[in-house]
C-alpha positions as CSV (number, residue, x, y, z in Angstrom):
1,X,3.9,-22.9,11.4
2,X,2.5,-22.7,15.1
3,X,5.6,-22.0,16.8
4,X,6.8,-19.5,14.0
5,X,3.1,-17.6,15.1
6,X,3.8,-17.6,18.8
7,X,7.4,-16.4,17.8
8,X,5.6,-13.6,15.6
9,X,3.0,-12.6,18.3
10,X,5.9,-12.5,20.8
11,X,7.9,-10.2,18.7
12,X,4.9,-8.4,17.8
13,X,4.1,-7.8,21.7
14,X,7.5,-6.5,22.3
15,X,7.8,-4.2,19.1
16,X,4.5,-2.2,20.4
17,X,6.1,-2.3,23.9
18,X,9.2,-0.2,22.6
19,X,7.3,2.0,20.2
20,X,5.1,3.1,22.4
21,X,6.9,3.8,25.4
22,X,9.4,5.8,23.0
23,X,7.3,7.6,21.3
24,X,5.3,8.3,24.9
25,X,8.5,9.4,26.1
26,X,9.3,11.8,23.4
27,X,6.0,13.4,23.4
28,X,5.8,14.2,26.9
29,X,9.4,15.8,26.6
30,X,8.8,17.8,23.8
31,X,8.9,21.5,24.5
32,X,6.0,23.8,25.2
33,X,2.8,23.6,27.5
34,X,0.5,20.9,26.4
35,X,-2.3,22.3,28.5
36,X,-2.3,25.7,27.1
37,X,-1.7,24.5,23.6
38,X,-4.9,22.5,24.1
39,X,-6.7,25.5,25.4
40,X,-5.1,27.5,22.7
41,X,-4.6,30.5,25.5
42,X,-2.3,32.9,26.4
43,X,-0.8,31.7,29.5
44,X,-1.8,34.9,31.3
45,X,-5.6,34.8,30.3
46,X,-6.1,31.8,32.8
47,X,-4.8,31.3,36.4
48,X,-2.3,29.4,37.8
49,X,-4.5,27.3,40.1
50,X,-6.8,26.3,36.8
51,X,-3.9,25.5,34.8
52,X,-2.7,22.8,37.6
53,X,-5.8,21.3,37.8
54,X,-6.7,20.7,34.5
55,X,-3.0,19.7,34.8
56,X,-3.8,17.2,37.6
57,X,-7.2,16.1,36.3
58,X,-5.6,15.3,32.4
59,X,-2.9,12.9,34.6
60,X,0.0,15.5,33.2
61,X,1.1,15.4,36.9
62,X,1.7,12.1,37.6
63,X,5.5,10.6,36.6
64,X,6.3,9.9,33.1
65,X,6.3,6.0,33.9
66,X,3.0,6.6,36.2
67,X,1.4,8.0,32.8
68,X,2.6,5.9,30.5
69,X,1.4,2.7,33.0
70,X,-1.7,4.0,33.2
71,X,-2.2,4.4,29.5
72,X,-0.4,0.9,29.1
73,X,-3.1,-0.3,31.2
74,X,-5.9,1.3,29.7
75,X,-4.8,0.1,26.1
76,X,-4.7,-3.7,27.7
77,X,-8.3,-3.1,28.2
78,X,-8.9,-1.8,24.8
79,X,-9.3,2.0,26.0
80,X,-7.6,4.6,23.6
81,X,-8.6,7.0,25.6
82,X,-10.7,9.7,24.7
83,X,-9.4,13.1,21.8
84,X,-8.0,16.5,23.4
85,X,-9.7,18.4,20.6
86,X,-12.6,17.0,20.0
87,X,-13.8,14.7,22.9
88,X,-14.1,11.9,21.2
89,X,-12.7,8.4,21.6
90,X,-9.6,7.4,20.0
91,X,-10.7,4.3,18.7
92,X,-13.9,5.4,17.5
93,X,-11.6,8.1,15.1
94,X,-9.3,5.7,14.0
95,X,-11.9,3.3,13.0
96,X,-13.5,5.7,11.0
97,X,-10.3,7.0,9.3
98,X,-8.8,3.8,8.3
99,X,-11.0,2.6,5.7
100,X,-9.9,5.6,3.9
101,X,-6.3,5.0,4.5
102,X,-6.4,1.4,3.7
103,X,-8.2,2.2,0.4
104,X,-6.0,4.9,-1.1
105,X,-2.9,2.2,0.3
106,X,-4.5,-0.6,-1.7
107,X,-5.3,1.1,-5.0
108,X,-1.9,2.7,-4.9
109,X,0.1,-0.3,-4.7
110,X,-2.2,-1.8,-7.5
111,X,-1.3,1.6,-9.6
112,X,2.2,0.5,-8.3
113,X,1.9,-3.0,-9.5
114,X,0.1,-2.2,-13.2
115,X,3.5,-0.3,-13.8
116,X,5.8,-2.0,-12.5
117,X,5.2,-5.4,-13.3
118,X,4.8,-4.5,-17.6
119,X,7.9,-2.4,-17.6
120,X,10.1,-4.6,-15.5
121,X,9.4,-7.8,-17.5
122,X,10.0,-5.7,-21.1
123,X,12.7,-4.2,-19.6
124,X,14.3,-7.4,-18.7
125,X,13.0,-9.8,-21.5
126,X,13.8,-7.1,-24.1
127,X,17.6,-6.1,-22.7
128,X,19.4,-3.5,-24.2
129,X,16.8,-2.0,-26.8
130,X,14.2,1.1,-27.2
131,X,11.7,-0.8,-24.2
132,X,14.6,-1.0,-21.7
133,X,15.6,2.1,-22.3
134,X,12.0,3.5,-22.6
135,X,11.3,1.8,-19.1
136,X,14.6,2.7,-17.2
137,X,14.0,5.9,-18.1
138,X,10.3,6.1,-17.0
139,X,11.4,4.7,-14.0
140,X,14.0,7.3,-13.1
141,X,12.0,9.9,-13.6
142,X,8.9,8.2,-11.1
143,X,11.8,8.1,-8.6
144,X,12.9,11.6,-9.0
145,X,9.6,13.7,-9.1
146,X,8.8,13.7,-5.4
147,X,4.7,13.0,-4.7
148,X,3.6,15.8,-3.2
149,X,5.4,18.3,-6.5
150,X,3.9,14.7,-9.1
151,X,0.0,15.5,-6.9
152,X,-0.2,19.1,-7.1
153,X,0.9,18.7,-11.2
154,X,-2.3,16.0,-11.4
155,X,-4.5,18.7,-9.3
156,X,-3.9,21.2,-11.7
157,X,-3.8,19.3,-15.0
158,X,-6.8,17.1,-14.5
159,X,-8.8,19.0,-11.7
160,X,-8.0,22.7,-12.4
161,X,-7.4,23.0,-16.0
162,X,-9.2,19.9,-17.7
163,X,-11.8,19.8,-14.8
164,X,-12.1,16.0,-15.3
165,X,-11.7,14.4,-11.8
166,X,-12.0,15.7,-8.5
167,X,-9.4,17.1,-6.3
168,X,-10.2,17.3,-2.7
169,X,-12.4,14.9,-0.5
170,X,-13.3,11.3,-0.2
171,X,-16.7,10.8,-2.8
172,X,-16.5,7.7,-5.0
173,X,-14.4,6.1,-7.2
174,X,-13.4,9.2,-8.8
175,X,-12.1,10.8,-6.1
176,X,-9.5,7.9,-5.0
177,X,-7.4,8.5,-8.5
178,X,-5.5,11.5,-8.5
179,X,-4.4,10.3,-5.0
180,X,-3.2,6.8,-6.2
181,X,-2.0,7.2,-9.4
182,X,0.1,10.2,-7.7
183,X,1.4,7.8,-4.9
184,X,1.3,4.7,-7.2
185,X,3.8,6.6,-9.7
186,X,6.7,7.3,-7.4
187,X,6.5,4.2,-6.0
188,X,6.9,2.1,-9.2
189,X,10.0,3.9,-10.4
190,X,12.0,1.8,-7.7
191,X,10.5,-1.2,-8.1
192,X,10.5,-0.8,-12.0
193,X,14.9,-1.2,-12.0
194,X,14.1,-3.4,-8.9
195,X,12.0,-6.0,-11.0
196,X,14.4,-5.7,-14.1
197,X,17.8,-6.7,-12.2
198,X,15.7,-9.5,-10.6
199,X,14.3,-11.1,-13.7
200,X,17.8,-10.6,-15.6
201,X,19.2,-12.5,-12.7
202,X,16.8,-15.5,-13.0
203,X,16.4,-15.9,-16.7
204,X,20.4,-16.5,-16.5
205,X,20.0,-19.3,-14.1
206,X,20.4,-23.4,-14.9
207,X,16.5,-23.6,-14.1
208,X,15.5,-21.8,-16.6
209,X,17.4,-23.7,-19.3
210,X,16.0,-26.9,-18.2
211,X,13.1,-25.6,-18.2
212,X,12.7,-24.5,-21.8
213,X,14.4,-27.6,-22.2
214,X,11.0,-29.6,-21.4
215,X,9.7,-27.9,-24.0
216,X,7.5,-25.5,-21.7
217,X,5.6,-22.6,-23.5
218,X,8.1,-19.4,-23.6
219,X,4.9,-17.9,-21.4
220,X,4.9,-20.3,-18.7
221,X,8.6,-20.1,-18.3
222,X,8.3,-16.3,-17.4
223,X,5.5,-16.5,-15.1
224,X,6.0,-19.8,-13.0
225,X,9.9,-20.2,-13.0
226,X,11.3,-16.6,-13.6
227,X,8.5,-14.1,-12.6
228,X,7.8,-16.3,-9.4
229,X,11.8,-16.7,-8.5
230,X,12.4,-12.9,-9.2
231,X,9.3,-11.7,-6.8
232,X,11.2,-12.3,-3.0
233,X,13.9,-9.6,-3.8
234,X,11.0,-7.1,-4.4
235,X,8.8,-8.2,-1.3
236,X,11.3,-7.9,0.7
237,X,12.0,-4.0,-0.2
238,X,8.3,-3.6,-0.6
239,X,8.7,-4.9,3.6
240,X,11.6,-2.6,4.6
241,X,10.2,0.2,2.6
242,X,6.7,0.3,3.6
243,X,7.7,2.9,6.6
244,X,8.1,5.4,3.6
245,X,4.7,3.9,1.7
246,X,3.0,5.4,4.7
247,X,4.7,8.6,5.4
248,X,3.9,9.1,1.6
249,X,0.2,8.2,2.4
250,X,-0.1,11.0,4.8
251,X,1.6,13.6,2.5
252,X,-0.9,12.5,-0.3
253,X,-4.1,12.6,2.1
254,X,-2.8,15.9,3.5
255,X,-2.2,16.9,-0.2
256,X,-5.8,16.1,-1.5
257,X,-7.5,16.5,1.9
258,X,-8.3,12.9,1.8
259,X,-9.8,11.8,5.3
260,X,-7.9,9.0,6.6
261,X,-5.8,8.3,9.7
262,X,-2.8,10.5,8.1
263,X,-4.2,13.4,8.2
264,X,-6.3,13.2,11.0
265,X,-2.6,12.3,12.8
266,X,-1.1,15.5,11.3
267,X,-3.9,17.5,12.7
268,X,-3.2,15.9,16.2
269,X,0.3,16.5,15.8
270,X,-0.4,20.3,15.3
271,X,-3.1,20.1,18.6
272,X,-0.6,17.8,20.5
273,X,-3.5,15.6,20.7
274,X,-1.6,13.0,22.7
275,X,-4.0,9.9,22.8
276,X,-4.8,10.3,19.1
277,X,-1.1,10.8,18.4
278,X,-0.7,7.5,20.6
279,X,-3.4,5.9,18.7
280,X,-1.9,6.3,15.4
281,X,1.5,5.0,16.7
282,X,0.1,2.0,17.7
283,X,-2.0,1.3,14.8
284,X,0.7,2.0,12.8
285,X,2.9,-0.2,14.0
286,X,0.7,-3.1,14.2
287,X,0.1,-2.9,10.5
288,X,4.0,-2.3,9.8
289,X,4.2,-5.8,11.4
290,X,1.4,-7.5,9.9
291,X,2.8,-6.9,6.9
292,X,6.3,-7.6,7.6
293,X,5.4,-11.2,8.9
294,X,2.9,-11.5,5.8
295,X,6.4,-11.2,3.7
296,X,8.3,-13.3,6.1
297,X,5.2,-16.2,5.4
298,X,5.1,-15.8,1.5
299,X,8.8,-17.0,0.9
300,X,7.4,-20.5,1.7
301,X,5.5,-19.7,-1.2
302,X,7.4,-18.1,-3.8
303,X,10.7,-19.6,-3.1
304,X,10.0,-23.5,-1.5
305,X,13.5,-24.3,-2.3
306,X,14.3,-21.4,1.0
307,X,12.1,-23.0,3.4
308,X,13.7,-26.8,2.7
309,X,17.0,-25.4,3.2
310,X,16.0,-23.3,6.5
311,X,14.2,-26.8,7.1
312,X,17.4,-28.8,7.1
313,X,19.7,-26.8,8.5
314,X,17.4,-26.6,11.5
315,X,17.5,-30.4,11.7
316,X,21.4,-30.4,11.1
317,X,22.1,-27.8,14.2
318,X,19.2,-29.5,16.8
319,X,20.9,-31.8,19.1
């Protein structure tokens, strides 16, 4: 378990290495003057000489590898810099955003989870009749709607017309679910026919039979043998997919001006707010991998059987 950690961190260090020095790269090439965009001026309304030394004083004139050392550094010592637009520092912002983020990410996938979960097991258990059919077709159309067209439809039914919940801001319980139940829905549709294929898969397998065989309840055979064996298939798409989870994250907080790290990101992307931009990259990937090696770790759980195997074949192939 040690060495698989160091392996992690090492991957881990070399991940934010490439994304970051990418995504450095591509910002500092992109087109237009970053100065002027920051001063939101005509490039006639100030002087040449004042343009090259804020140019010079904001490091814009150093080499692209001079910069992105220096920032490199500064990150080593826990220094995000400090915001463009509004003068604060990077950290301090993204500290204050995430607890938003993280919240509307949690509840969704738990939306996600109380849908999928119950339609996937009916769907599977009861093959072929009015509750597969019911939930395939449920589950198409969570997949089709896109969010942001599923939000505004939740905005104007339950905030607009019914006048039930709110439908902008960050105040209380009420407030988090339009958001996640609009997020939560077009997830679930995938992992709704996801779930299904899984379980109708296991509950076809030798392991099942013997274990109704024992004489197990009908209820315990679901959850601990077929439930359990069908879960790795959909961890491991919730893993590769969660890229998307977040891109939908920022659409939704964008949508219902919900004040996480999404939309404070958009709004740096529109000032070219470069260290918050960086910031958010950073973050980002960091949780992408946390989570990623959280999957990789719960196959020992879920699926044993996986890790013995991996666990003798590595004893086969050592000298």
């Amino acid at each position: 378990m040690i060495s698989l950690l160091f392996r992690k961190f090492s991957e881990m260090l070399m991940l934010l290495l490439f994304i970051t020095f990418i995504s450095f790269l591509i910002l500092r090439l992109a087109p237009g003057d970053p100065v002027l965009q920051l001063l939101k001026v005509d490039e006639l309304a100030v002087s040449q000489e004042q343009l090259e030394a804020l140019r010079e004083d904001m490091g814009f004139n150093e080499p692209l590898l001079v910069q992105y050392g220096q920032w490199l550094l500064n990150f080593i010592r826990l220094d995000f810099g400090e915001s463009y637009a509004t003068g604060q520092p990077v950290m301090e912002m993204i500290l204050t955003g995430l607890p938003a983020t993280l919240e509307l990410t949690f509840s969704s996938l738990l939306v996600m989870l109380l849908l999928s979960i119950p339609l996937g097991s009916l769907a599977a258990l009861y093959r072929n009749s009015w509750l597969d059919h019911a939930s395939r077709a449920l589950s198409i159309l969570g997949a089709a709607i896109p969010s942001f067209w599923l939000g505004l439809l939740l905005v104007d039914l339950f905030g607009v017309r019914l006048g039930w919940l709110p439908t902008m801001g960050r105040d209380g319980f009420t407030s988090l679910l339009l958001p996640s139940f609009t997020l939560g829905i077009a997830m679930s549709g995938v992992y709704v026919r996801l779930l299904r294929s899984s379980l109708l898969d296991s509950l076809s397998r030798e392991f099942i039979t013997a274990a109704r065989s024992r004489g197990l309840s009908p209820s315990r055979v679901f959850v601990v043998h077929a439930l359990r064996h069908s879960l790795p298939p959909v961890i491991t798409v919730f893993g590769v997919s969660l890229g998307g989870l977040i891109g939908g994250v920022v659409v939704i907080e964008v949508i219902f001006a919900y004040p996480g790290i999404g939309k404070l990101a958009l709004d740096a992307i529109k000032q070219r707010d470069y260290p918050l931009i960086q910031g958010y990259i950073l973050v980002m990937g960091i949780v992408v991998f946390i989570v990623n090696t959280a999957v990789d770790l719960s196959y020992r759980f879920l699926n044993p059987e996986l890790t013995s195997k991996l666990t003798l074949k590595a004893k086969d192939i050592s000298p």
